[in-house]
Jmol script that loads the backbone (N, CA, C; Angstrom):
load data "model"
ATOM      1  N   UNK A   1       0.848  -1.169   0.000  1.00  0.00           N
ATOM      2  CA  UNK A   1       0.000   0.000   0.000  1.00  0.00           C
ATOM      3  C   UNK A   1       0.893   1.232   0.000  1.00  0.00           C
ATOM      4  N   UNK A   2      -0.117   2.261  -0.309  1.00  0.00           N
ATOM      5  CA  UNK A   2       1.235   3.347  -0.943  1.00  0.00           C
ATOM      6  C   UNK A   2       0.019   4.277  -0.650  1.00  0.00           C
ATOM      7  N   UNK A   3       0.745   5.707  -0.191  1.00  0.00           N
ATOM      8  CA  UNK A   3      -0.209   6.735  -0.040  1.00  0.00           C
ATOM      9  C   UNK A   3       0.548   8.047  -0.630  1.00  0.00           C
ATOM     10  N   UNK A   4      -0.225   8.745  -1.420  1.00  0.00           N
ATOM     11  CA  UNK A   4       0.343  10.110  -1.695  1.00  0.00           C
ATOM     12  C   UNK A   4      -1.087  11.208  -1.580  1.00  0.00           C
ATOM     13  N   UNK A   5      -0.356  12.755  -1.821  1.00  0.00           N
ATOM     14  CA  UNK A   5      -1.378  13.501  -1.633  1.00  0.00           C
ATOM     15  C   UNK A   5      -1.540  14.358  -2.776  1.00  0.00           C
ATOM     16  N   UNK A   6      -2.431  14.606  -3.862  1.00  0.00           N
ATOM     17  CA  UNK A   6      -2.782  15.384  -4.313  1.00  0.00           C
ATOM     18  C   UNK A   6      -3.672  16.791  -3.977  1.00  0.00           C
ATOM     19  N   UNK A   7      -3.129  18.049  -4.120  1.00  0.00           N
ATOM     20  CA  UNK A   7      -3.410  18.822  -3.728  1.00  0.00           C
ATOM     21  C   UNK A   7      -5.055  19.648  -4.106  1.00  0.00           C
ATOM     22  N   UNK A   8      -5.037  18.899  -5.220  1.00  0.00           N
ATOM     23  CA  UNK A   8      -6.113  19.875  -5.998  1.00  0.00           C
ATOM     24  C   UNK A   8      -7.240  19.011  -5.277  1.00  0.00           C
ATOM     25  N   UNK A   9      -8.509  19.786  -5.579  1.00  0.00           N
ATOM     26  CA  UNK A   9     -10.020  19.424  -4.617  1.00  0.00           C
ATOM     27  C   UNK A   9     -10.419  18.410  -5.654  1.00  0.00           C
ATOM     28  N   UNK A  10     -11.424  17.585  -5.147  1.00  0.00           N
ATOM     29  CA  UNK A  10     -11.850  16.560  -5.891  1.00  0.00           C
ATOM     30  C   UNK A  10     -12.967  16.302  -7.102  1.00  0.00           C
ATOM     31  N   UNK A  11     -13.319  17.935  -7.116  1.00  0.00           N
ATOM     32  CA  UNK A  11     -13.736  18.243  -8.329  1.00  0.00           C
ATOM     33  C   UNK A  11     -12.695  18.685  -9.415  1.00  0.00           C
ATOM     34  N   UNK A  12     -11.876  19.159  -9.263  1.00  0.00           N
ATOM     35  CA  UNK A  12     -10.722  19.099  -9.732  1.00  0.00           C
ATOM     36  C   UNK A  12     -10.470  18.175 -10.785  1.00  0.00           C
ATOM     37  N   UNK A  13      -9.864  16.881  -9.193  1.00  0.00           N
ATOM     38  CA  UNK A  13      -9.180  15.922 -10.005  1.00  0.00           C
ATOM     39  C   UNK A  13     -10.142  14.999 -10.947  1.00  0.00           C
ATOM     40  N   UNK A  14     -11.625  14.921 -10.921  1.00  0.00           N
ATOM     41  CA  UNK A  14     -12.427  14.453 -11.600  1.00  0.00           C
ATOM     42  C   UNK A  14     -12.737  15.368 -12.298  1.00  0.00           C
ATOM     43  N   UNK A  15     -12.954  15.937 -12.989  1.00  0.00           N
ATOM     44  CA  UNK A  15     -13.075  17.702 -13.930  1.00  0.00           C
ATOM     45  C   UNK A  15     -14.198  17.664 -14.091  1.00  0.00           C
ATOM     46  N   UNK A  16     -14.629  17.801 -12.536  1.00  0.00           N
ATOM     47  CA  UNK A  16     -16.509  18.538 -12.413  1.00  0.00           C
ATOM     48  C   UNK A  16     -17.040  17.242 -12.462  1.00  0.00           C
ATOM     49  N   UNK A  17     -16.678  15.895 -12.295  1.00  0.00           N
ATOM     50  CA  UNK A  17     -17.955  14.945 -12.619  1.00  0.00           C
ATOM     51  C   UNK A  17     -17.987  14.560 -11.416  1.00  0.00           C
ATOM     52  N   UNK A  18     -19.472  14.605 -11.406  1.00  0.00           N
ATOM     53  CA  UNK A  18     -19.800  13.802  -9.720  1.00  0.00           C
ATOM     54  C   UNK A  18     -19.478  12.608  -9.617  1.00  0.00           C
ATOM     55  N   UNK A  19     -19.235  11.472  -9.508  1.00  0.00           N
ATOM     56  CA  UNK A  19     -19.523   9.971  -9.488  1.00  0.00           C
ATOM     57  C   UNK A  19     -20.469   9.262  -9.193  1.00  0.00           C
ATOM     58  N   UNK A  20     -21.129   9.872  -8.022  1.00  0.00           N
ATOM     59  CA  UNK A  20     -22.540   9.858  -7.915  1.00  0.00           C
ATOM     60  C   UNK A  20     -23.723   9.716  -8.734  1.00  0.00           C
ATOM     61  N   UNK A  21     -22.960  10.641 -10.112  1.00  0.00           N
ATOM     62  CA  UNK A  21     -23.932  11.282 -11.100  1.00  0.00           C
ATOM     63  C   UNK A  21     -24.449  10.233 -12.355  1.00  0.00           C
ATOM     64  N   UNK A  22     -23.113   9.223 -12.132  1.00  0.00           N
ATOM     65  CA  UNK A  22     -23.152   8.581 -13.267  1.00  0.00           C
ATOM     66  C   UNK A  22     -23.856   7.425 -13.609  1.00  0.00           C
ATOM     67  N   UNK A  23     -24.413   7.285 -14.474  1.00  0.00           N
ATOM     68  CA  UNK A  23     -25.611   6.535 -14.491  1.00  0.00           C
ATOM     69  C   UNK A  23     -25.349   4.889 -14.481  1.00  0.00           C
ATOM     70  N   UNK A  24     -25.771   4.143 -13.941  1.00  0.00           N
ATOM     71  CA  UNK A  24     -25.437   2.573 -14.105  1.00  0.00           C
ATOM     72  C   UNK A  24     -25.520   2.264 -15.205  1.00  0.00           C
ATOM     73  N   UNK A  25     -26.859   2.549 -16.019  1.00  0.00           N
ATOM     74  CA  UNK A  25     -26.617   2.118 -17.313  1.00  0.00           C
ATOM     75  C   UNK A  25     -25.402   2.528 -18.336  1.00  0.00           C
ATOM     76  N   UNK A  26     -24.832   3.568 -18.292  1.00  0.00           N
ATOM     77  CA  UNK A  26     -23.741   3.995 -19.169  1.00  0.00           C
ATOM     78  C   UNK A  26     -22.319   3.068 -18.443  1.00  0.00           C
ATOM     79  N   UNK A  27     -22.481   2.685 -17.801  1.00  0.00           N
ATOM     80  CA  UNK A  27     -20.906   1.880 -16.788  1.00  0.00           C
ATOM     81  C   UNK A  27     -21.401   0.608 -17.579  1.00  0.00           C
ATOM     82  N   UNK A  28     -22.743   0.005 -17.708  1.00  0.00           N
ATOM     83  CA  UNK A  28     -22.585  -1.143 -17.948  1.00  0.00           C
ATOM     84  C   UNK A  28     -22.455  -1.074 -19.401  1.00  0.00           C
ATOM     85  N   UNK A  29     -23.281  -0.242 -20.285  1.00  0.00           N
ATOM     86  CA  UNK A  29     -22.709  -0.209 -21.685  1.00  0.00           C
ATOM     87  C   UNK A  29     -21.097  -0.274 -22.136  1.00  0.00           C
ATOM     88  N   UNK A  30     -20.628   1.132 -21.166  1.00  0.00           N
ATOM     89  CA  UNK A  30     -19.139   0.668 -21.622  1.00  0.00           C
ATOM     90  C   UNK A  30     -18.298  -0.894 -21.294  1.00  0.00           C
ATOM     91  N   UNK A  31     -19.092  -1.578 -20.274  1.00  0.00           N
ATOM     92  CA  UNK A  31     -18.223  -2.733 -19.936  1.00  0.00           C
ATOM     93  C   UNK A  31     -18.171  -3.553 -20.836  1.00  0.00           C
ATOM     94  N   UNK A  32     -19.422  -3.581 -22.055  1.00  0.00           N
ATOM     95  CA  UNK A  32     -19.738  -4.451 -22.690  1.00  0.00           C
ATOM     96  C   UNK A  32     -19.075  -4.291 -24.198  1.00  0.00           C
ATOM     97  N   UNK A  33     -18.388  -3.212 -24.049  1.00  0.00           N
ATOM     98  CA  UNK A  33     -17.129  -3.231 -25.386  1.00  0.00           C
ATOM     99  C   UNK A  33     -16.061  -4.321 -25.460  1.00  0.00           C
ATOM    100  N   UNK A  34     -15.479  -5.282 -24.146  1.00  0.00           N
ATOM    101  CA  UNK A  34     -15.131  -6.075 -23.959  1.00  0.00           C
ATOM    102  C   UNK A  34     -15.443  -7.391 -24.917  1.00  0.00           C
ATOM    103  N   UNK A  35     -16.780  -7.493 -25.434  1.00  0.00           N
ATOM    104  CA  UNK A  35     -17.316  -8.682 -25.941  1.00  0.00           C
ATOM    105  C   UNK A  35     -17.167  -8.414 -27.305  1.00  0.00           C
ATOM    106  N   UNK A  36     -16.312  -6.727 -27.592  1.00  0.00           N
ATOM    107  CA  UNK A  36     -16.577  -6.629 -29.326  1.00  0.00           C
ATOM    108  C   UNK A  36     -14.735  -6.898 -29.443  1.00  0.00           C
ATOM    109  N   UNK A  37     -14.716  -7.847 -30.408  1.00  0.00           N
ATOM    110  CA  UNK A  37     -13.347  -7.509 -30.837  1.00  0.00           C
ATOM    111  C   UNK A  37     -12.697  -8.147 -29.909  1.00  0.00           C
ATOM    112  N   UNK A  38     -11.256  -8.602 -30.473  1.00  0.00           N
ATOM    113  CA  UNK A  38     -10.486  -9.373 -29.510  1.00  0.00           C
ATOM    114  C   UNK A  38      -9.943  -8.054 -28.273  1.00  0.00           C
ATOM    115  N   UNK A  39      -9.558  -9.335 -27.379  1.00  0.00           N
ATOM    116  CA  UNK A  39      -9.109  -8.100 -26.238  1.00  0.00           C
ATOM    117  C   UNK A  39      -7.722  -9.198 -25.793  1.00  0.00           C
ATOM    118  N   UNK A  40      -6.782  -8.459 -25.747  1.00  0.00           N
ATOM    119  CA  UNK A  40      -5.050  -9.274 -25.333  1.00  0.00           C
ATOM    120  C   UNK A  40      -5.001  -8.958 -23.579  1.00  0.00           C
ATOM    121  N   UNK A  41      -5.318  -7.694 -23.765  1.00  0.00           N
ATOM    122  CA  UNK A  41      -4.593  -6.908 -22.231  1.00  0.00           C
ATOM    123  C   UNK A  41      -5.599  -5.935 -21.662  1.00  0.00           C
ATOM    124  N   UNK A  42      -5.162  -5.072 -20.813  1.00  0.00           N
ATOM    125  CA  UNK A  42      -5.815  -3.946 -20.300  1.00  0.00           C
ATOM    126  C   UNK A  42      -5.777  -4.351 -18.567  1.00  0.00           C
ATOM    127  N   UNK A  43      -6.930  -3.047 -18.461  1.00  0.00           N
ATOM    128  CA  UNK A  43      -6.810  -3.070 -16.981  1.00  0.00           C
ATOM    129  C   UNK A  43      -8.406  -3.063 -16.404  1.00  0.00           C
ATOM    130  N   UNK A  44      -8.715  -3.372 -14.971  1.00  0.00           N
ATOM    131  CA  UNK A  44      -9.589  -3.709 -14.829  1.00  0.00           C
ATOM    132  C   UNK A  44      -9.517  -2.772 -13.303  1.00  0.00           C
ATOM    133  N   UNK A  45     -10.158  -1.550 -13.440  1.00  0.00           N
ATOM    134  CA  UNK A  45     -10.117  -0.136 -12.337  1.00  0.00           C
ATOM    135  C   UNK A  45     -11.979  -0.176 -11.595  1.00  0.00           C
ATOM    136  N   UNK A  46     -11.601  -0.282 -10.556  1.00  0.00           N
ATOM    137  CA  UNK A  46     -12.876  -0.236  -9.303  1.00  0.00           C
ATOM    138  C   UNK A  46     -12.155   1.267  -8.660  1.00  0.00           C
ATOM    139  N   UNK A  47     -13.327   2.049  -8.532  1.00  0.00           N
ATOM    140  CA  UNK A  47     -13.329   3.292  -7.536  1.00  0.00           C
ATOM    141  C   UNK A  47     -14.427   2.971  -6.395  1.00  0.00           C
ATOM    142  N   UNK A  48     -14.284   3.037  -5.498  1.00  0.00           N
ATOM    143  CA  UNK A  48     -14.926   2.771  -4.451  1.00  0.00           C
ATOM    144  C   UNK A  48     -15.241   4.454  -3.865  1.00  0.00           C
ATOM    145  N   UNK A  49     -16.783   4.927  -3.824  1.00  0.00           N
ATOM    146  CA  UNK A  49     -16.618   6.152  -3.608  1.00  0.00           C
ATOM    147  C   UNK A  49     -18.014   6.218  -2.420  1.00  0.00           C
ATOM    148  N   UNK A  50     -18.568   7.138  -1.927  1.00  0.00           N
ATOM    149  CA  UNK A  50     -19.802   7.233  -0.727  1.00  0.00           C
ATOM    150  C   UNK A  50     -20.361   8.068  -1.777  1.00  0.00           C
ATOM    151  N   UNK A  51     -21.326   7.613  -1.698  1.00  0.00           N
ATOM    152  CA  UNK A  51     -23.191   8.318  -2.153  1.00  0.00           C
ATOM    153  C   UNK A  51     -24.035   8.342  -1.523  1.00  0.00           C
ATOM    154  N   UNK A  52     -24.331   9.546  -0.748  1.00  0.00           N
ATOM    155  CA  UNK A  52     -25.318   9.550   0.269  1.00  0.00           C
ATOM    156  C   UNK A  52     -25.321   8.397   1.161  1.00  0.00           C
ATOM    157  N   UNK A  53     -24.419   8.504   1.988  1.00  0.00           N
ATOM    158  CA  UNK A  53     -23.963   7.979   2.675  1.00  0.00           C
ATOM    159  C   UNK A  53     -23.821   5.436   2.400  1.00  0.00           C
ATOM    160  N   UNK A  54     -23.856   5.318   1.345  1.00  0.00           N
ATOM    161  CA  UNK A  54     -23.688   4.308   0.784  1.00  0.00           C
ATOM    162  C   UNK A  54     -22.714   4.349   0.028  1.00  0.00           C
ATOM    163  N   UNK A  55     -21.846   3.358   0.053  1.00  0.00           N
ATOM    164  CA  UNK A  55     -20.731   2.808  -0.689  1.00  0.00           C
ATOM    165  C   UNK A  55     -21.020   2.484  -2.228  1.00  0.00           C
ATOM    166  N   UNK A  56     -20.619   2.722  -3.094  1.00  0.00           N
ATOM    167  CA  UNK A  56     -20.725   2.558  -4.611  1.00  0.00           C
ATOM    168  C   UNK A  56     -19.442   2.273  -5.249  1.00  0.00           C
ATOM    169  N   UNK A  57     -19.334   1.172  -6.310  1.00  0.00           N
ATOM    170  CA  UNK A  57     -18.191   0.834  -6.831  1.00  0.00           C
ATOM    171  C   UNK A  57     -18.979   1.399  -8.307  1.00  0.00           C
ATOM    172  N   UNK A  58     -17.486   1.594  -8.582  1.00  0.00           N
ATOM    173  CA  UNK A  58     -17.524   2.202 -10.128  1.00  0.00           C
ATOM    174  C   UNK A  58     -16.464   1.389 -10.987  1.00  0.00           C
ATOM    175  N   UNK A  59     -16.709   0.819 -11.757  1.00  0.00           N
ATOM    176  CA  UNK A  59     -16.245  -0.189 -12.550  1.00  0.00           C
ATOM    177  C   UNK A  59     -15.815   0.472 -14.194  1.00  0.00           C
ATOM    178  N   UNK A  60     -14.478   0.477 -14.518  1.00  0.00           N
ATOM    179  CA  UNK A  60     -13.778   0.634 -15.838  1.00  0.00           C
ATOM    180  C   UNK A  60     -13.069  -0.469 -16.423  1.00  0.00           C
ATOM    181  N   UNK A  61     -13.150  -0.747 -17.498  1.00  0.00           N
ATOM    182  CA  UNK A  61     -12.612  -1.885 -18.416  1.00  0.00           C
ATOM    183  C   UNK A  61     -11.611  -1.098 -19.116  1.00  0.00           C
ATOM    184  N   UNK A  62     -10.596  -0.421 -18.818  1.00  0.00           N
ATOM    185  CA  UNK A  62      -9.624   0.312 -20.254  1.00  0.00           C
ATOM    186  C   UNK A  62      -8.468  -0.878 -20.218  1.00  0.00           C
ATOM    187  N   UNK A  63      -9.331  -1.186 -21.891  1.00  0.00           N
ATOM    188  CA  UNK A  63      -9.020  -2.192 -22.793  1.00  0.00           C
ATOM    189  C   UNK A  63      -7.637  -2.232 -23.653  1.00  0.00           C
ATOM    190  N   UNK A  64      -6.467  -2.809 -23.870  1.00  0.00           N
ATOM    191  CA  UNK A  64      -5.744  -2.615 -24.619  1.00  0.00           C
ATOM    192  C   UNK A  64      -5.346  -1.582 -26.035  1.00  0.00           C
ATOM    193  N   UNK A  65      -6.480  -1.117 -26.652  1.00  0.00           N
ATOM    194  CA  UNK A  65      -7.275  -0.454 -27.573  1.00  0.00           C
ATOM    195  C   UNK A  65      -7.377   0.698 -27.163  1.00  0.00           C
ATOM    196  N   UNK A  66      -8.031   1.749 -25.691  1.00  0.00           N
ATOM    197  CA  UNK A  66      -7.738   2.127 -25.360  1.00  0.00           C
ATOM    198  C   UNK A  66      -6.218   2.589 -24.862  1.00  0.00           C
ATOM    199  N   UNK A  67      -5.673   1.910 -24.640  1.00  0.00           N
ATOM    200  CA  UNK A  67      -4.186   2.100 -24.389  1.00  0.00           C
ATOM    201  C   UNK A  67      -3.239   2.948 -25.512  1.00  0.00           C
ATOM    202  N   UNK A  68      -3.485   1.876 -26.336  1.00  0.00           N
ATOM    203  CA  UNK A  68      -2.403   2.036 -27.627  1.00  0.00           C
ATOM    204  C   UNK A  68      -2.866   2.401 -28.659  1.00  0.00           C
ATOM    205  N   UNK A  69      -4.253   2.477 -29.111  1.00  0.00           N
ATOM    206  CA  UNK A  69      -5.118   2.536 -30.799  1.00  0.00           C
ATOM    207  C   UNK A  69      -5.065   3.636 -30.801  1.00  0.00           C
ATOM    208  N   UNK A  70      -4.748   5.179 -31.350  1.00  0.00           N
ATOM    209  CA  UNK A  70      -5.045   6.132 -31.374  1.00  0.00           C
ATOM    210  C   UNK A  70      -6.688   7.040 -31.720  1.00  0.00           C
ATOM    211  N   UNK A  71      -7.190   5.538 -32.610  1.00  0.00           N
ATOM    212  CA  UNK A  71      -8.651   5.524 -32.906  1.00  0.00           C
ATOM    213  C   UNK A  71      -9.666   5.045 -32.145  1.00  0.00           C
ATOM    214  N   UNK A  72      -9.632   4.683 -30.967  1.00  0.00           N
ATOM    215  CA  UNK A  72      -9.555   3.449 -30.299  1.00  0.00           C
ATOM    216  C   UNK A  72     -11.122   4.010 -29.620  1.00  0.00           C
ATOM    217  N   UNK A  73     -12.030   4.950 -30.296  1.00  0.00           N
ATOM    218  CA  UNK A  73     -13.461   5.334 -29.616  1.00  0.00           C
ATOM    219  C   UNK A  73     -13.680   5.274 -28.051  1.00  0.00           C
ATOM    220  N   UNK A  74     -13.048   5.195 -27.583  1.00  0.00           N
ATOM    221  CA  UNK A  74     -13.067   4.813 -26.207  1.00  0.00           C
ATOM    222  C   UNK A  74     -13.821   5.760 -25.071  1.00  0.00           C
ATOM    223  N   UNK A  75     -14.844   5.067 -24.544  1.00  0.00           N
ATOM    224  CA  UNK A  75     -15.771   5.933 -24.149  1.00  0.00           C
ATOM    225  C   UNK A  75     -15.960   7.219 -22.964  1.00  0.00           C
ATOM    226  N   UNK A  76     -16.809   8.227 -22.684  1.00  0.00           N
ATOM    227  CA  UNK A  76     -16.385   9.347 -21.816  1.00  0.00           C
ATOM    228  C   UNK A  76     -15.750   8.367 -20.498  1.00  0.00           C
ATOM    229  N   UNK A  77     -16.370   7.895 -19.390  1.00  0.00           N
ATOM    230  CA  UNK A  77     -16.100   7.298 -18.476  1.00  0.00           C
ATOM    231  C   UNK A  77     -14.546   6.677 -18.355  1.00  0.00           C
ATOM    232  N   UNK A  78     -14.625   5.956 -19.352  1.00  0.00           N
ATOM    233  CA  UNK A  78     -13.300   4.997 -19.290  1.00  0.00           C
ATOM    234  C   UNK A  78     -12.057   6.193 -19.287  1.00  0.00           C
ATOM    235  N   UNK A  79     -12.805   7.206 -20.306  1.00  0.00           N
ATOM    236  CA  UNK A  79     -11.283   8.417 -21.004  1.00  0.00           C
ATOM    237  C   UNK A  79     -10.785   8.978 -19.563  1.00  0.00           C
ATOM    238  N   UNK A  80     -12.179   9.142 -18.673  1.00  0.00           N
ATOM    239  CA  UNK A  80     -12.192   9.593 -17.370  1.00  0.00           C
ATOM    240  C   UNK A  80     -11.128   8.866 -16.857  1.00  0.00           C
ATOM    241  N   UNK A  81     -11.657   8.070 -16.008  1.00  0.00           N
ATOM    242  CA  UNK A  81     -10.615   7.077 -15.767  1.00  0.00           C
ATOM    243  C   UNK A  81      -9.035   7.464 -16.057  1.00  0.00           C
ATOM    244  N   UNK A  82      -8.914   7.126 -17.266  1.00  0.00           N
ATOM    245  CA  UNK A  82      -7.176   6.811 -17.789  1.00  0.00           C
ATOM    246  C   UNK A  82      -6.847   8.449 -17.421  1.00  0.00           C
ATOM    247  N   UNK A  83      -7.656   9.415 -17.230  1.00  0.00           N
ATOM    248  CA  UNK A  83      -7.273  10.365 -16.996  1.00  0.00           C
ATOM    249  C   UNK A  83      -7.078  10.946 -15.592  1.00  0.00           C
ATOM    250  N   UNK A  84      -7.608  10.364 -15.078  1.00  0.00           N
ATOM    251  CA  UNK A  84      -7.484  10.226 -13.444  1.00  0.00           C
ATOM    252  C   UNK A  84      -6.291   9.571 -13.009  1.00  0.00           C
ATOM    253  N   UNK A  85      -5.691   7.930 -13.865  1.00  0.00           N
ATOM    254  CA  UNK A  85      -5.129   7.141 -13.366  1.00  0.00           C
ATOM    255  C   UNK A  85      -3.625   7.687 -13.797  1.00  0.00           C
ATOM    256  N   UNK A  86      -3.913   8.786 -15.130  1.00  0.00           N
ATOM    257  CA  UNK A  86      -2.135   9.390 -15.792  1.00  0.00           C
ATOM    258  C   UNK A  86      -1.879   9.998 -14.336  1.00  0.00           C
ATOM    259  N   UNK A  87      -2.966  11.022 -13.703  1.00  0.00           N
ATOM    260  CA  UNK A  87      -2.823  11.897 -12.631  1.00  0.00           C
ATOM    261  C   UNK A  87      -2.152  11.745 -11.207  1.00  0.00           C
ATOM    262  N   UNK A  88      -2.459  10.110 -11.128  1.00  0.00           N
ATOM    263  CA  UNK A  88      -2.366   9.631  -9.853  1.00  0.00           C
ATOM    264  C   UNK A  88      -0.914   9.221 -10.599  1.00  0.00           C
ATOM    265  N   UNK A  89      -0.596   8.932 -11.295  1.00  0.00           N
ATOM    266  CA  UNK A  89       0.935   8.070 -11.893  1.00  0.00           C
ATOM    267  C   UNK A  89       1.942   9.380 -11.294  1.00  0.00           C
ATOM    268  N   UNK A  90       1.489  10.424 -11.806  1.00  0.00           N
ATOM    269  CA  UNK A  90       2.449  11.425 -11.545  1.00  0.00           C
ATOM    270  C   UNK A  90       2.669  11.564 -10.088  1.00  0.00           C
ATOM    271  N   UNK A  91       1.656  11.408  -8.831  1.00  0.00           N
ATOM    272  CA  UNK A  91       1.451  11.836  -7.600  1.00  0.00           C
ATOM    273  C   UNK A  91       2.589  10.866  -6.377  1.00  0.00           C
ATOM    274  N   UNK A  92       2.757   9.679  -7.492  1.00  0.00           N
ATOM    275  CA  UNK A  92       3.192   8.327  -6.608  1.00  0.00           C
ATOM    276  C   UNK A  92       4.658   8.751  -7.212  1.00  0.00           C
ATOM    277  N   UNK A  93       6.020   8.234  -6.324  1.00  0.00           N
ATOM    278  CA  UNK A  93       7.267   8.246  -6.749  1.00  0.00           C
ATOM    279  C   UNK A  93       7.260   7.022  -7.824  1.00  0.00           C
ATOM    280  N   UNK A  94       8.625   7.223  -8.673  1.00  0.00           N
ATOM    281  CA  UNK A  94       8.963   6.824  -9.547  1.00  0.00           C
ATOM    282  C   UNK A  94       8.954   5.110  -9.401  1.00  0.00           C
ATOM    283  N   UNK A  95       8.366   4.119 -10.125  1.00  0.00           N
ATOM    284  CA  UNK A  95       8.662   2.805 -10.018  1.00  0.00           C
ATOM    285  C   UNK A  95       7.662   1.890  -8.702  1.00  0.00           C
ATOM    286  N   UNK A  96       6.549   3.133  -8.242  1.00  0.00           N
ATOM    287  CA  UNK A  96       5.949   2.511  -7.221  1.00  0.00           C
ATOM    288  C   UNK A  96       4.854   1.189  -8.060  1.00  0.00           C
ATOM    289  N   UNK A  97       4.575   1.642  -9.099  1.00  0.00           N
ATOM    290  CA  UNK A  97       3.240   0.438  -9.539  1.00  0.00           C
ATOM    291  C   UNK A  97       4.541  -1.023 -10.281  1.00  0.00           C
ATOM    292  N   UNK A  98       5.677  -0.462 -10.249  1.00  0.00           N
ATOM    293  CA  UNK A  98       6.313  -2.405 -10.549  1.00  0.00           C
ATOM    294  C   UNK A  98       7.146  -2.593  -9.210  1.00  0.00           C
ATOM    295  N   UNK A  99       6.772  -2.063  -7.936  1.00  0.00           N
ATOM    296  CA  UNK A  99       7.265  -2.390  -6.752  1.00  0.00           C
ATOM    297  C   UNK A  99       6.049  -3.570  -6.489  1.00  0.00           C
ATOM    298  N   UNK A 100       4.972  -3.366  -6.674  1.00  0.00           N
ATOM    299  CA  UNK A 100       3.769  -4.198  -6.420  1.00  0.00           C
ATOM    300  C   UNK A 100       3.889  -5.880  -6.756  1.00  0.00           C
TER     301      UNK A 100
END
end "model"
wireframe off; spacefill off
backbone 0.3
color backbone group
């Protein structure tokens, strides 16, 4: 386990999106890009966040395709995501995610 601190507020680091906000049905549509097209690699990201006072997991599939395809359609949520996760890369010292 590894802890760092980002300074900016948490609207910020999510750029204005609630998590709260986001609809189940659009999380499960994007999960289901998985079943189109081969898939080699990727990553498989849970946010665990409070909603009125209940626990909610938020579930991302960024797919290999995502990663590397430059065309790669990849949907708002997920873009979210990889954009959250470049953010947090920078926050952690150098070499902490192949210490794991």
């Amino acid at each position: 386990m590894a802890a760092s601190v980002i300074s900016d507020p948490i609207g910020v680091v999510l750029e204005g999106l609630n998590p709260c906000a986001i609809d189940d049905r659009a999380l499960q549509k994007e999960l289901k890009r998985r079943e189109q097209g081969l898939v080699f690699s990727g990553a498989e990201i849970f946010m665990h966040v409070q909603c009125e006072g209940k626990e909610r997991i938020l579930r991302a599939d960024v797919l290999d395709r995502d990663m590397f395809d430059p065309n790669a359609a990849t949907p708002e949520n997920t873009s979210l995501t990889m954009r959250l996760l470049a953010r947090l890369d920078k926050a952690f010292p150098m070499g902490f995610w192949t210490d794991l």
